[in-house]
matplotlib code that plots the C-alpha trace (Angstrom):
import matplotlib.pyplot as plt

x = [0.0, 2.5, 6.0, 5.3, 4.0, 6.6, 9.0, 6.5, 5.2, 9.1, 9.7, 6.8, 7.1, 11.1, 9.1, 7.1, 9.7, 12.1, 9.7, 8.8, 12.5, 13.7, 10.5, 10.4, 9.5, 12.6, 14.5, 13.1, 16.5, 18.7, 17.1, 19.9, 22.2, 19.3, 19.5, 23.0, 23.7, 25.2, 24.2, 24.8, 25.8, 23.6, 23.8, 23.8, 23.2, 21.2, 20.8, 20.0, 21.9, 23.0, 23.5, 20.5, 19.7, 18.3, 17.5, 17.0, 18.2, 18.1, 21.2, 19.7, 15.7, 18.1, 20.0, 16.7, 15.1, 17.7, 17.8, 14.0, 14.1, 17.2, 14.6, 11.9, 14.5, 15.2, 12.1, 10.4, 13.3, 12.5, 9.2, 10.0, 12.4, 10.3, 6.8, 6.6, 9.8, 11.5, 15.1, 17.3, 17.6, 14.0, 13.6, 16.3, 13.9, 11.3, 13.3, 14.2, 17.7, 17.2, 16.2, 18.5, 21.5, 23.1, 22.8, 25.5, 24.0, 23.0, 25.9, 24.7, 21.8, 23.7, 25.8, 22.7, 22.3, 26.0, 25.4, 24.0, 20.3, 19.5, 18.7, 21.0, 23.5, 25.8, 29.5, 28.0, 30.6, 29.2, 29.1, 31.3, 28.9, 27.9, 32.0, 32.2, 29.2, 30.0, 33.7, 32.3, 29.8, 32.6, 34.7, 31.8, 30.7, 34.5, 34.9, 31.8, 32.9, 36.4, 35.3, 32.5, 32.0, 29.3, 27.0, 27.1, 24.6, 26.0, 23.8, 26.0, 29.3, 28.9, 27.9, 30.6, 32.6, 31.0, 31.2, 34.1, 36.7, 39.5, 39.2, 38.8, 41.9, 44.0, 42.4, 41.2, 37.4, 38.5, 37.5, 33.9, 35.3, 37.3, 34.3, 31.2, 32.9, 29.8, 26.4, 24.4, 25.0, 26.4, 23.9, 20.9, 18.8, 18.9, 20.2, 20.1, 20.8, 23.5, 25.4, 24.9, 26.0, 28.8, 30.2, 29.7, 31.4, 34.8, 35.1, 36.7, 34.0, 31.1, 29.4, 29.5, 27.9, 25.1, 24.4, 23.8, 21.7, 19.9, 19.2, 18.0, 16.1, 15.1, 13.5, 15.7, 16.2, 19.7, 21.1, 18.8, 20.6, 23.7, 23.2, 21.6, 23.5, 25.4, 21.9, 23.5, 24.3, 21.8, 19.4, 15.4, 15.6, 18.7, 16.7, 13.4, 14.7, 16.6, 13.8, 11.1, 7.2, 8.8, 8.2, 4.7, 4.1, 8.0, 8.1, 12.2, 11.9, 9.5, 11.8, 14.8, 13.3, 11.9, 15.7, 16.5, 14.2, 15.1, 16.0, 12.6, 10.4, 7.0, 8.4, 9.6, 6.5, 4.4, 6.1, 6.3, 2.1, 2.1, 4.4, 2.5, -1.0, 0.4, 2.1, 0.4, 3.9, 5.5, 3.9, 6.1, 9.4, 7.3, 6.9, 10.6, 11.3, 9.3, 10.4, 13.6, 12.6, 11.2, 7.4, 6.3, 2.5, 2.3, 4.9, 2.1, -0.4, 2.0, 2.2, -1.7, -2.3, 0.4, -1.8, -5.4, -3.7, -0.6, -1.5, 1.8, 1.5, 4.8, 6.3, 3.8, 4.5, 7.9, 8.2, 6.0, 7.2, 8.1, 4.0, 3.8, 6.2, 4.4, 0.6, 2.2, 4.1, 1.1, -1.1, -3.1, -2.7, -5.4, -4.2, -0.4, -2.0, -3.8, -1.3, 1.3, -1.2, -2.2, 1.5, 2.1, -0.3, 1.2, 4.1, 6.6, 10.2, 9.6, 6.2, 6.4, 9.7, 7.0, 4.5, 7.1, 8.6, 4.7, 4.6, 8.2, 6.7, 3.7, 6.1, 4.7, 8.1, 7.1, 5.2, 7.9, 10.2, 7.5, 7.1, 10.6, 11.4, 8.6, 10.9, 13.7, 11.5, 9.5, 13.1, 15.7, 18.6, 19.6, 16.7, 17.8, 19.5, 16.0, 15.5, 19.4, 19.2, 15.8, 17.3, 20.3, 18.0, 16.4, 18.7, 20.4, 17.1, 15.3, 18.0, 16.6, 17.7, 14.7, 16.7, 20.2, 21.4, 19.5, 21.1, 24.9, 24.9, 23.7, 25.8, 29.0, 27.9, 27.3, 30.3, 32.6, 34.8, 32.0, 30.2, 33.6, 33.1, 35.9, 36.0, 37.5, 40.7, 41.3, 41.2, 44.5, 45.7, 43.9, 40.9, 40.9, 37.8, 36.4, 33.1, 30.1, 30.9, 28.4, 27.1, 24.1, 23.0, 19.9, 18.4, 18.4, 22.1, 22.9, 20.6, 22.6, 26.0, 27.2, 29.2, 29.1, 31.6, 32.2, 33.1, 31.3, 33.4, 31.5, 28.0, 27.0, 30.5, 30.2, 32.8, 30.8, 33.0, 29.7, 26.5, 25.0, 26.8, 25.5, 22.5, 21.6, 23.2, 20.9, 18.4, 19.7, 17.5, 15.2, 16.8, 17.4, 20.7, 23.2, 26.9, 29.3, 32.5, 33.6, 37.0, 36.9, 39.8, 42.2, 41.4, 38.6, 36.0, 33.4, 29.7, 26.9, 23.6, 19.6, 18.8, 15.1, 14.8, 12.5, 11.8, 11.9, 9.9, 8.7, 8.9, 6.0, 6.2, 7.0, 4.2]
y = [0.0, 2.2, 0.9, 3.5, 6.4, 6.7, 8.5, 10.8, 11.7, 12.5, 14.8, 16.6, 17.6, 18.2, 20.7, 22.6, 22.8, 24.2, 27.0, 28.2, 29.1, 30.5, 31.4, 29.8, 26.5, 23.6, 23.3, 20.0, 19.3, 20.0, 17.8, 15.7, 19.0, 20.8, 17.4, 17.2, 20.5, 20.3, 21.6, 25.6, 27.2, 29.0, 32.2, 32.1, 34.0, 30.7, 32.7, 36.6, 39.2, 39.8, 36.7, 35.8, 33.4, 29.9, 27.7, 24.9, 26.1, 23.9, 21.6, 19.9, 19.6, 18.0, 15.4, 14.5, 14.1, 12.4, 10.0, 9.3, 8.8, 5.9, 4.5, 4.4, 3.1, 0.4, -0.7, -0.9, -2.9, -5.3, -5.7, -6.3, -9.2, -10.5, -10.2, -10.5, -12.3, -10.4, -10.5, -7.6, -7.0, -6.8, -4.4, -1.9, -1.7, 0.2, 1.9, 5.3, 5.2, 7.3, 10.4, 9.5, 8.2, 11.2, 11.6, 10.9, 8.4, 6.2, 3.8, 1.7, 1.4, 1.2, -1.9, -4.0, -4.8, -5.9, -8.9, -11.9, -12.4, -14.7, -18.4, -18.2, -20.7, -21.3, -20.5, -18.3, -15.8, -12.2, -11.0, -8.5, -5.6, -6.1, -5.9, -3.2, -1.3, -2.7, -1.1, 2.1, 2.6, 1.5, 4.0, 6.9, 5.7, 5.5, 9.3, 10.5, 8.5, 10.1, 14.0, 14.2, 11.8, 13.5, 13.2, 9.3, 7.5, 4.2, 2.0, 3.4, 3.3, -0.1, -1.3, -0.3, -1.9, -5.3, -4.8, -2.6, -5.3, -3.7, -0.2, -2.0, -4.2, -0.9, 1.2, 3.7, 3.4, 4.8, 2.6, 3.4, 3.5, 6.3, 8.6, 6.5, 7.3, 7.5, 5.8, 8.9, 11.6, 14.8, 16.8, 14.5, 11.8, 9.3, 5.6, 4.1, 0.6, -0.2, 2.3, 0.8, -2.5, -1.4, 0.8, -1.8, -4.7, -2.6, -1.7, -3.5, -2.6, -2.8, -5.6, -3.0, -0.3, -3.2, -3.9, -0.5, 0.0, -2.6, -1.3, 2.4, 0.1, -3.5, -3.8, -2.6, -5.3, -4.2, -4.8, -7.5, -9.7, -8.4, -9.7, -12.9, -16.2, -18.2, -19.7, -23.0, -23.4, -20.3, -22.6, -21.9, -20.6, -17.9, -16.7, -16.7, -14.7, -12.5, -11.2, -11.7, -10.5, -10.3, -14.2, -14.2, -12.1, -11.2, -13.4, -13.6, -14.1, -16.7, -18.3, -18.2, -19.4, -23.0, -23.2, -23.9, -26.9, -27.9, -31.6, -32.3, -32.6, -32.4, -29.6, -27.6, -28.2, -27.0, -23.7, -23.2, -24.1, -20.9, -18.8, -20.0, -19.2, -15.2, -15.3, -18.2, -18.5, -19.7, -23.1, -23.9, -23.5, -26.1, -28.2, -28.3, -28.9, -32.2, -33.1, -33.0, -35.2, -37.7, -36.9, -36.8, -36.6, -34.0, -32.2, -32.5, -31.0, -28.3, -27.1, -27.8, -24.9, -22.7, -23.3, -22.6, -19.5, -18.0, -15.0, -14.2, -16.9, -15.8, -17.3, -20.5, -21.2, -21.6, -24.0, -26.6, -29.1, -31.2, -31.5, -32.3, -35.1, -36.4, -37.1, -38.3, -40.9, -41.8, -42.1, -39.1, -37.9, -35.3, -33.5, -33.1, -31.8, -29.2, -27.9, -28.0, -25.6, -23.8, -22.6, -22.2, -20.1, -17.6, -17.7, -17.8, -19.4, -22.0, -22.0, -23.2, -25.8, -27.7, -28.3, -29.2, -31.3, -33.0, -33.3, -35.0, -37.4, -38.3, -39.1, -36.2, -35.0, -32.8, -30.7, -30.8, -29.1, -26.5, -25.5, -25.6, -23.2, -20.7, -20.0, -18.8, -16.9, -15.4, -15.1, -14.8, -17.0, -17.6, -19.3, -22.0, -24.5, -26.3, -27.2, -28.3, -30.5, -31.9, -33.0, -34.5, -36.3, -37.8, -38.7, -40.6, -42.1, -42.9, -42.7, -42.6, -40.2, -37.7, -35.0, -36.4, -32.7, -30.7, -33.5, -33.4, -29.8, -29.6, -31.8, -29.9, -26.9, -28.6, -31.4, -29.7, -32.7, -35.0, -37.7, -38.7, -42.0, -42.5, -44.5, -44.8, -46.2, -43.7, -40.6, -39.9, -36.4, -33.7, -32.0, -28.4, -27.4, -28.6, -30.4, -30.0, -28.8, -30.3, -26.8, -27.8, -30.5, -32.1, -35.6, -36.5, -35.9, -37.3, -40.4, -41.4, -40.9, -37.1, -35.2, -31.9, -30.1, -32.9, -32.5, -34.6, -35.8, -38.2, -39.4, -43.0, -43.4, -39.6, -37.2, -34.0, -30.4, -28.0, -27.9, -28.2, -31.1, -32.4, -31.8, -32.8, -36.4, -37.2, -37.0, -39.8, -42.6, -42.5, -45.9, -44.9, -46.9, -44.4, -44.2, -40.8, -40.2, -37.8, -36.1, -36.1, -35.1, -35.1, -38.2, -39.8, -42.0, -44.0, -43.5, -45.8, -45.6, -45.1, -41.0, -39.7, -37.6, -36.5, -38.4, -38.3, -41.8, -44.0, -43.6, -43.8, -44.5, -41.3, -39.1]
z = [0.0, 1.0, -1.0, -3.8, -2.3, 0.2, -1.7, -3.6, 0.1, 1.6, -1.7, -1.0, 2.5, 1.5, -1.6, 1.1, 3.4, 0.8, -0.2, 3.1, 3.5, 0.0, -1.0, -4.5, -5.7, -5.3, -8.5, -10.4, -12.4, -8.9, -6.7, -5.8, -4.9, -2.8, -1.1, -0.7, 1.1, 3.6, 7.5, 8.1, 10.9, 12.9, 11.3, 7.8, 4.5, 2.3, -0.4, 0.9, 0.9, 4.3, 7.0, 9.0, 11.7, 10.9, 14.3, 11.5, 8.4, 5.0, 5.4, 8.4, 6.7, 3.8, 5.1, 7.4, 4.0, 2.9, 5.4, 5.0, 1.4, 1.9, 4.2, 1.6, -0.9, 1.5, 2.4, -1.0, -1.8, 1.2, 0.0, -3.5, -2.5, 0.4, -0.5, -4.4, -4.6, -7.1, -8.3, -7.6, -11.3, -11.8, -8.2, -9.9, -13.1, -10.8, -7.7, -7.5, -8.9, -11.9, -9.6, -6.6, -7.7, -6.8, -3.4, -0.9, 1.0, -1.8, -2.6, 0.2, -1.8, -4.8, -2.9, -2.3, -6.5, -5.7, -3.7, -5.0, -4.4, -1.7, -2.9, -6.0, -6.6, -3.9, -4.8, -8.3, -8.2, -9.0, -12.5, -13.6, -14.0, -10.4, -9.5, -11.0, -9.1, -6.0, -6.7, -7.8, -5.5, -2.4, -3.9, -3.5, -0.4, 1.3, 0.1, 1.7, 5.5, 4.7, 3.7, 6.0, 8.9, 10.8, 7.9, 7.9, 9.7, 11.4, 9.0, 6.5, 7.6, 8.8, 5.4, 3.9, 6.7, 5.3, 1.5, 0.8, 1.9, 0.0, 1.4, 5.2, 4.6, 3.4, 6.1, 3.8, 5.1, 8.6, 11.3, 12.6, 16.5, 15.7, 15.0, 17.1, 20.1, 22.6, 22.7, 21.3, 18.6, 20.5, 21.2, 20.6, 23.2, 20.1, 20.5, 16.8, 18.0, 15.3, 17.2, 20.5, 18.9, 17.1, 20.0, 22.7, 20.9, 19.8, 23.7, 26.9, 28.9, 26.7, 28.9, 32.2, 29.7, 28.9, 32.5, 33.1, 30.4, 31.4, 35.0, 33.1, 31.0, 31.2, 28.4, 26.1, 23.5, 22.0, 26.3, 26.7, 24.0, 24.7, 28.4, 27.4, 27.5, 24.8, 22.7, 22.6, 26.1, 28.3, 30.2, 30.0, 34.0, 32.5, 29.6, 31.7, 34.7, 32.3, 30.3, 32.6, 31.5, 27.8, 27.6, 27.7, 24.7, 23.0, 19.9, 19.6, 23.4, 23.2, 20.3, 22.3, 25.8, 23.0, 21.7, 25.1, 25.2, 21.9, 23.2, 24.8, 21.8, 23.9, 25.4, 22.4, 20.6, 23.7, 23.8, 19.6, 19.1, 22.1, 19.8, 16.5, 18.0, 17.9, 14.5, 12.7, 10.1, 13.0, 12.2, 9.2, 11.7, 14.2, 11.1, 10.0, 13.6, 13.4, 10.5, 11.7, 14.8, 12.1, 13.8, 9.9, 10.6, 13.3, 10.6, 7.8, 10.3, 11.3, 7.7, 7.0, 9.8, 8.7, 5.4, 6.9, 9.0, 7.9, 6.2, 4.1, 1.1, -0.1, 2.8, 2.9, -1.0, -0.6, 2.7, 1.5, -1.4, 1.9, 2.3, -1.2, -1.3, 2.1, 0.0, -2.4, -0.6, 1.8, -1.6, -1.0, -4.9, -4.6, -1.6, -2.8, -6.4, -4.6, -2.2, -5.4, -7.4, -4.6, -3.9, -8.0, -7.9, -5.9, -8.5, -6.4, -7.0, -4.4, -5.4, -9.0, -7.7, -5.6, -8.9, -10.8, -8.4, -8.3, -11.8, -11.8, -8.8, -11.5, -13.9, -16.4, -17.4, -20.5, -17.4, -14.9, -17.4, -18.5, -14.9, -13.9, -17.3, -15.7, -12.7, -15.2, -17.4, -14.0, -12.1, -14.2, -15.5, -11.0, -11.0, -13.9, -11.2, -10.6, -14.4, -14.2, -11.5, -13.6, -16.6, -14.4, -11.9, -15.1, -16.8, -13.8, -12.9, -16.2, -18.1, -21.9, -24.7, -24.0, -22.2, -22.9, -24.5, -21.8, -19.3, -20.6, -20.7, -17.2, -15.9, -17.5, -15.8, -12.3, -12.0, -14.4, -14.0, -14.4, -12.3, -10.5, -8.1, -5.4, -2.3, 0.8, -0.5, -2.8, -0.4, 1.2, 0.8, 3.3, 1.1, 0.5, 1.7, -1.5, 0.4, 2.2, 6.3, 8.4, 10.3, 12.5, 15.0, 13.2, 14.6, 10.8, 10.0, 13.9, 13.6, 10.0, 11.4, 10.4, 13.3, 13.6, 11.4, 9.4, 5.5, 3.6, 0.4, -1.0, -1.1, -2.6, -4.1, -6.1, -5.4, -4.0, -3.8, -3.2, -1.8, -4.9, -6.0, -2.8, -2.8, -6.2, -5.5, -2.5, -5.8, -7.3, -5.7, -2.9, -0.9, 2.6, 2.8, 1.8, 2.0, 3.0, 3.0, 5.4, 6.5, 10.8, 13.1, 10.5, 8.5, 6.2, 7.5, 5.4, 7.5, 6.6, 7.9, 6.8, 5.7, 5.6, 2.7, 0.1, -2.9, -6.4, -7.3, -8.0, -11.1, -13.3, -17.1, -18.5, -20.1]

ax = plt.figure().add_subplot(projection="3d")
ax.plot(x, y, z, "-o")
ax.set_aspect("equal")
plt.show()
């Protein structure tokens, strides 16, 4: 409602504002300057003939517009990728670049088109046009923190910090402590919590200034989590005591007091159906949890109420090919047909992967691949990895001549040295980090005989280097007997077990 007004609504105040105090209209074709000025001292001339006091002259009403239009930039942005699940590429088409580009703060903008859109391919290096921005826009950005410090907000200086490596590593971007030396902006009451953050972490006694926040204000969340325990060891009775009221109503308190009863299924699942009962999306993180825990009917009924409930179908569509692979393995052909169109029809990425995954489960190939090529036109050439793992999967697991050129080419791109089987034997030099690390305690992964931080080499005799290649192997059958490879404490061990996964078959005669 609000994503593309936002802007015209900031510009219009920032109009009215600009002739009350020259008395003519802004300049159309020097928006970004007007914007741009800088703060004046108290007494100033602005334009008139003789110097004249301004309490709150121009500069300040400019960079406070400028600040609010990076918001709106920001957040429409969000939306885009969030709610109508658009590329970054597509986003830029219809942002407000071509007016803006010029203002100072908008590199960090600029930066975001620089980093590859969440869900693409893992390891895709970045194209060179988006080097070159990211480079260009670092080098703009790193000028403004250098010139003019006091005009960068923290959001922007610790952006930079993240993306502009190079100027970090040569110390050209000055370090953010040396400026962001207290918890407020001198001569404001104003705690921007990045500040706090990035303050209190650079700082010996950053946990004293927490604990004292916390007495001024115990419920501020920024000291709260500072002051919480480790997640993977606080106890319930920590977190509880800690934050007090806040977990009866705090959703990321709520979350964190279920981590810590993340063992005790009965437990965990009492205290998520409380959180999911408030926000009703919650229910597809309580039925990945019980999938995980192998409980694979209370899962299903998890993600039917997320269904019945959830009001963001973005979300919904693209958590529940699981569900569709569960009717069709308990025979209930009707139900995973309609969940599968239901989440196409939303249009989403994930959304249009879980119908052609259904059609690929009925054996009507000719419609998997049509529905599979609708993500690329709809999304773009990063969303091309699902038809490529298609024509792979089939041609390792029907293996006729139907999508043999679609299949070799795929595979080319994917294992560029090919299908390479290895086994234990054949493994003696340490690997390079070319694998799969093992990054989570799952019941799943635990139950088949993975150890946390594990790097998985091989999987059913096929030589796997990314998560990709891993990933697309487990395709390869649906038998629950599988076979790893693994390099632990500082030598390779062959683990052999059952793994609960989704599946592919069986396969029907092709259509």
């Amino acid at each position: 409602m609000f994503a593309a007004s936002r802007a015209s609504t900031e510009m219009g105040e920032a109009a009215e504002v600009w002739r009350i105090l020259h008395g003519a209209e802004l300049p159309k074709g020097k928006i970004t300057d007007a914007l741009n000025a800088p703060p004046q001292r108290l007494l100033s001339a602005e334009g008139a003939a003789r110097p004249a006091p301004h309490v709150v002259g121009w500069g300040v009403w400019a960079r406070f517009f400028q600040r609010n239009l990076m918001s709106a930039a920001d957040t429409s942005a969000e939306f885009r990728r969030s709610m109508l699940a658009l590329t970054k590429d597509v986003q830029r088409a219809d942002t407000l670049e071509e007016t803006f580009s010029g203002l100072e703060l908008w590199p960090v903008e600029s930066l975001q088109a620089a980093i590859p859109t969440p869900g693409s391919l893992s390891g895709r290096p970045p194209t060179s046009e988006r080097e070159d921005l990211r480079r260009q826009e670092c080098a703009r950005g790193v000028a403004v923190v250098q010139n003019a410090p006091e005009r960068v907000p923290v959001y922007f200086w610790m952006s930079l910090d993240h993306l502009c490596y190079e100027a970090r590593q040569d110390q050209s971007l000055p370090e953010a402590r040396r400026w962001l030396r207290t918890l407020t902006p001198w001569g404001t009451a104003l705690m921007p919590r990045q500040r706090m953050v990035v303050l209190l972490d650079r700082t010996l006694d950053g946990p004293q200034v927490y604990k004292a926040i916390h007495e001024l204000a115990p419920f501020e969340p920024t000291a709260l989590g500072a002051l919480a325990p480790d997640p993977q060891v606080g106890t319930f009775e920590q977190v509880a005591a800690l934050y007090g009221p806040l977990a009866e109503y705090d959703l990321a308190v709520m979350k964190r007091l279920a981590w810590t009863r993340r063992a005790d299924v009965a437990t965990y699942r009492r205290l998520y159906e409380k959180i999911a009962a408030v926000a009703p999306l919650e229910y597809l993180t309580l039925g990945d949890y019980l999938v995980d825990v192998e409980l694979d009917d209370e899962a299903a009924a998890a993600y039917e109420k997320a269904i019945a409930k959830a009001s963001d179908r973005i979300a919904v569509s693209h958590s529940l090919l699981w569900l569709v692979g569960y009717y069709c393995d308990h025979a209930r052909i009707d139900r995973a047909r309609e969940v599968a169109q239901m989440v196409a029809d939303v249009y989403s990425s994930g959304g249009l992967r879980s119908m052609g995954y259904f059609s690929e489960r009925m054996g009507r190939y000719a419609e998997a691949e049509t529905w599979y090529q609708k993500m690329i036109e709809r999304y773009g050439e990063e969303s091309r990895g699902s038809l490529e793992n298609f024509y792979i999967r089939y041609a390792r697991r029907v293996g006729n001549d139907r999508f043999s050129g679609q299949a070799a080419a795929a595979l080319a791109k994917v294992f560029p040295a090919g299908l390479e089987r290895v086994s234990l034997g054949e493994l003696s030099s340490p690997p390079r980090e070319e694998g799969v690390r093992i990054t989570r305690d799952s019941q799943v992964l635990t139950g088949f005989g993975f150890v946390k931080d594990d790097l998985v080499v091989a999987i059913n005799g096929y030589r796997v280097r990314n998560n990709r290649q891993y990933s697309l192997v487990w395709t390869f059958d649906d038998r629950p007997e599988a076979t790893a490879i693994v390099w632990r404490q500082g030598r390779y061990v062959e683990v052999k077990g059952r793994l609960k996964r989704i599946a592919y078959g069986p396969i029907s005669r092709p259509s």
